[in-house]
C-alpha positions as CSV (number, residue, x, y, z in Angstrom):
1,X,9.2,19.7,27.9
2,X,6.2,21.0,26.5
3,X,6.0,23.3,23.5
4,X,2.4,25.3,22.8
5,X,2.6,26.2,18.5
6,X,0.1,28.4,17.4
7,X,-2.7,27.7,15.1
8,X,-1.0,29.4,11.9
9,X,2.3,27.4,12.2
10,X,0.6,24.0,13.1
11,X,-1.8,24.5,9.7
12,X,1.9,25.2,7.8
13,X,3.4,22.1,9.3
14,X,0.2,20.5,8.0
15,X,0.1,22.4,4.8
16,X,3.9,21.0,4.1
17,X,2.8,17.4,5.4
18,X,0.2,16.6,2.9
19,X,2.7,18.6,-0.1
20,X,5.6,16.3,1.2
21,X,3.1,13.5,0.8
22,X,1.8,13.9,-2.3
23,X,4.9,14.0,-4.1
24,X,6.1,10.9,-2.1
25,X,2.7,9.5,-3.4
26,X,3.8,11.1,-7.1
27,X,7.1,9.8,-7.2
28,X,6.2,6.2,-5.9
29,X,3.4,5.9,-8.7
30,X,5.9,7.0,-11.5
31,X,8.3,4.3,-10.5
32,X,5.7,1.4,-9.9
33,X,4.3,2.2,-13.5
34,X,7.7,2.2,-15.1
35,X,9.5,-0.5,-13.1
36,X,6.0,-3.1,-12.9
37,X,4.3,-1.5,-16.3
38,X,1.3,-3.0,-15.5
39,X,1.1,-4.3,-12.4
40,X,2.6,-1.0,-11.4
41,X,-0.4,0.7,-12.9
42,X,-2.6,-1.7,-11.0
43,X,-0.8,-1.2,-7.9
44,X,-1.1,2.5,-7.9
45,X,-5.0,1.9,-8.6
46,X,-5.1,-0.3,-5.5
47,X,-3.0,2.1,-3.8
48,X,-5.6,5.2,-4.9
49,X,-8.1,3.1,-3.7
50,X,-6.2,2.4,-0.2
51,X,-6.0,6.0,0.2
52,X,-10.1,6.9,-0.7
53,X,-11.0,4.6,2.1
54,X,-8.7,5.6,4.4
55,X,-9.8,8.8,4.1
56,X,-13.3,7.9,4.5
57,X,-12.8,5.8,7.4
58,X,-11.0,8.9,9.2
59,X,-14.3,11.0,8.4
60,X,-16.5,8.6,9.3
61,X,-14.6,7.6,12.9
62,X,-13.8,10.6,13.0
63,X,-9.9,10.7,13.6
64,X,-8.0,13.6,14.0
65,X,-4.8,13.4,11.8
66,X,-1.9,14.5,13.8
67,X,1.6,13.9,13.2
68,X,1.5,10.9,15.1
69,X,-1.0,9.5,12.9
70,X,0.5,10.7,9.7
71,X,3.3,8.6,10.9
72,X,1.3,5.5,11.1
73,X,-0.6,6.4,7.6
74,X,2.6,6.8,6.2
75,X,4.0,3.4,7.5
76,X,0.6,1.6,6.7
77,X,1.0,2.7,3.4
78,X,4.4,1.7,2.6
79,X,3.1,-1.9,3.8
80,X,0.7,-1.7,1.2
81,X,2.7,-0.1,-1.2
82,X,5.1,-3.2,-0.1
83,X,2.0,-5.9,-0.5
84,X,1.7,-5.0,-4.2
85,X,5.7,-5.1,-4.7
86,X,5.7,-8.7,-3.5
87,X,2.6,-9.5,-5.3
88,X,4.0,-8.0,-8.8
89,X,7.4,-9.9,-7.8
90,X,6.1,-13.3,-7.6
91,X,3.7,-12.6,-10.8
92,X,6.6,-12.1,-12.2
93,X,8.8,-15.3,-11.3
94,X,5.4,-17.1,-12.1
95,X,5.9,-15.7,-15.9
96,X,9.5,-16.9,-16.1
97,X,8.2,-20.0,-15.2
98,X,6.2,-20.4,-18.4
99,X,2.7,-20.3,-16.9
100,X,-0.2,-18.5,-18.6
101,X,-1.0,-15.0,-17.2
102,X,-4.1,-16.2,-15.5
103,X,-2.5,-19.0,-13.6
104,X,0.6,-17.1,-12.5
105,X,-1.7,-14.5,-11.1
106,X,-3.4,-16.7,-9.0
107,X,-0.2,-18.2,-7.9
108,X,1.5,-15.2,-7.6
109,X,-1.1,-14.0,-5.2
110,X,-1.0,-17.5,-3.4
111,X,2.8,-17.7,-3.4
112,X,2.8,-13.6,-2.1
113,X,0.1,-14.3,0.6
114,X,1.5,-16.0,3.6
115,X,4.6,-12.9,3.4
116,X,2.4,-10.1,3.4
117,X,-0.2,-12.2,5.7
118,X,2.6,-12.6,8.2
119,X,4.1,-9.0,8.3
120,X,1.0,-7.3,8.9
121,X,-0.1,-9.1,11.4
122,X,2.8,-9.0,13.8
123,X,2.8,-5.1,12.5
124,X,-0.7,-5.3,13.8
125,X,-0.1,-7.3,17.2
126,X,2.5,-4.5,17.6
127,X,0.1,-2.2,17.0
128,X,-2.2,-3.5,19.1
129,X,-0.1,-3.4,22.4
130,X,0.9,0.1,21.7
131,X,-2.7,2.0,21.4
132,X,-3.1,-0.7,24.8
133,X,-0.3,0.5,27.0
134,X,0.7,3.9,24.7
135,X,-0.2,7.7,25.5
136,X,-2.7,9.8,23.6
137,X,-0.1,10.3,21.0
138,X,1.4,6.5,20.4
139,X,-2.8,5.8,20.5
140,X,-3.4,7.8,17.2
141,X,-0.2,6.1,15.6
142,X,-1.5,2.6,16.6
143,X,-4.9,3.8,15.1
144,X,-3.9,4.9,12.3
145,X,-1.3,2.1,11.9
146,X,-3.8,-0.8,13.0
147,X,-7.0,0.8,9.7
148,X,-4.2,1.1,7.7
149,X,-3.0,-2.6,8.1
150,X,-6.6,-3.5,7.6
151,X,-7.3,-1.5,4.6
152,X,-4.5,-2.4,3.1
153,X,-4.4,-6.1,3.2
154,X,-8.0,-5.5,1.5
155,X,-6.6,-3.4,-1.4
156,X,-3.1,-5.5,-2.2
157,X,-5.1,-8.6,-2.3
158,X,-8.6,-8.4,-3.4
159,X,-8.7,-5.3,-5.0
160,X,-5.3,-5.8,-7.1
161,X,-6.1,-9.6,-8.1
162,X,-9.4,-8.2,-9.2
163,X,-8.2,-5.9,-11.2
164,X,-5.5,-7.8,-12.5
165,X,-8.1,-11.1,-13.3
166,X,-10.2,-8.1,-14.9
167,X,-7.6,-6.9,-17.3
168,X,-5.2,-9.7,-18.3
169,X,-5.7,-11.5,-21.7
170,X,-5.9,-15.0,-21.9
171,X,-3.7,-16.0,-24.6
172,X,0.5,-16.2,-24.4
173,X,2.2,-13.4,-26.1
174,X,5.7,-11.7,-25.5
175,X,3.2,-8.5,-25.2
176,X,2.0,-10.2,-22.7
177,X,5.1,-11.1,-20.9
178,X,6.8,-7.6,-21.6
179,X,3.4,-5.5,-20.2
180,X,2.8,-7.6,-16.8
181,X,6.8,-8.3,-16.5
182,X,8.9,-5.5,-14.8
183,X,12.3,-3.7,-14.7
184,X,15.0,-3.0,-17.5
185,X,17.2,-5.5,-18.9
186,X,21.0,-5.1,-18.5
């Protein structure tokens, strides 16, 4: 069936959308800063980023944000949002390894790549196939879905290792392993 909403309760659904997604947003920032200290602050930088140009990219297209496409900004977004998990992760092990910040950076990045180069891709050959055979609807979540692989695959790993390559200090300190380490200890 077929449902015709008016233009005041589509503007509330939207209203409550973009609320609903900026605590989301709110929420996922305060635990990557707390649980990844740095890297999490880093991450939600990349992840501010992510969100600036996807924002542009829907002006400049122009794409019309429905709730088909929220769903596929949402879902490219929590890919990116999983990019710099992974990323942060293998940093990490990298540490606990004894390697120098600089090196486990570059190898955490390595080591992270082919896992986040592998999801997104088949995300994208799926999303691919559906804006191919899908309806107007399933077309704006494979859009959506397909610039939001793209952008951020360019955020998790050039703009986070620049950042991090920026910031991180070249000596070996248990500052240093403490601030770009992550999680409580129990």
């Amino acid at each position: 069936s077929t449902e015709t909403i008016g233009a005041t309760l589509g503007q509330e659904a939207l209203d409550r959308g973009v609320r609903a997604g900026l605590v989301g947003l709110l929420a996922v920032a305060i635990f990557m800063i707390l649980w990844y200290r740095v890297n999490g602050l880093i991450a939600v930088l990349s992840l501010a980023i992510y969100v600036v140009l996807m924002l542009a990219i829907f002006k400049l297209l122009p794409v019309t944000l429905t709730a088909a496409g929220m769903a596929g900004l949402i879902r490219s977004f929590g890919m990116a949002l999983d990019a710099n998990i992974l990323i942060a992760e293998r940093l990490k092990e990298e540490l606990r390894a004894g390697q120098h910040l600089h090196e486990a950076i570059k190898e955490g990045f390595a080591r992270a790549w082919f896992s986040i180069r592998d999801s997104n891709l088949s995300s994208l050959i799926s999303a691919i196939v559906l804006f191919w055979f899908g309806t107007s609807f399933i077309k704006g979540f494979a859009l959506t879905l397909s610039l939001g692989l793209i952008i951020g695959m360019f955020t998790s790993i050039l703009v986070t290792r620049a950042f991090l390559l920026s910031i991180a200090p070249t000596g070996k300190s248990k500052l240093t392993h403490f601030l770009f380490g992550s999680g409580l200890k129990f």
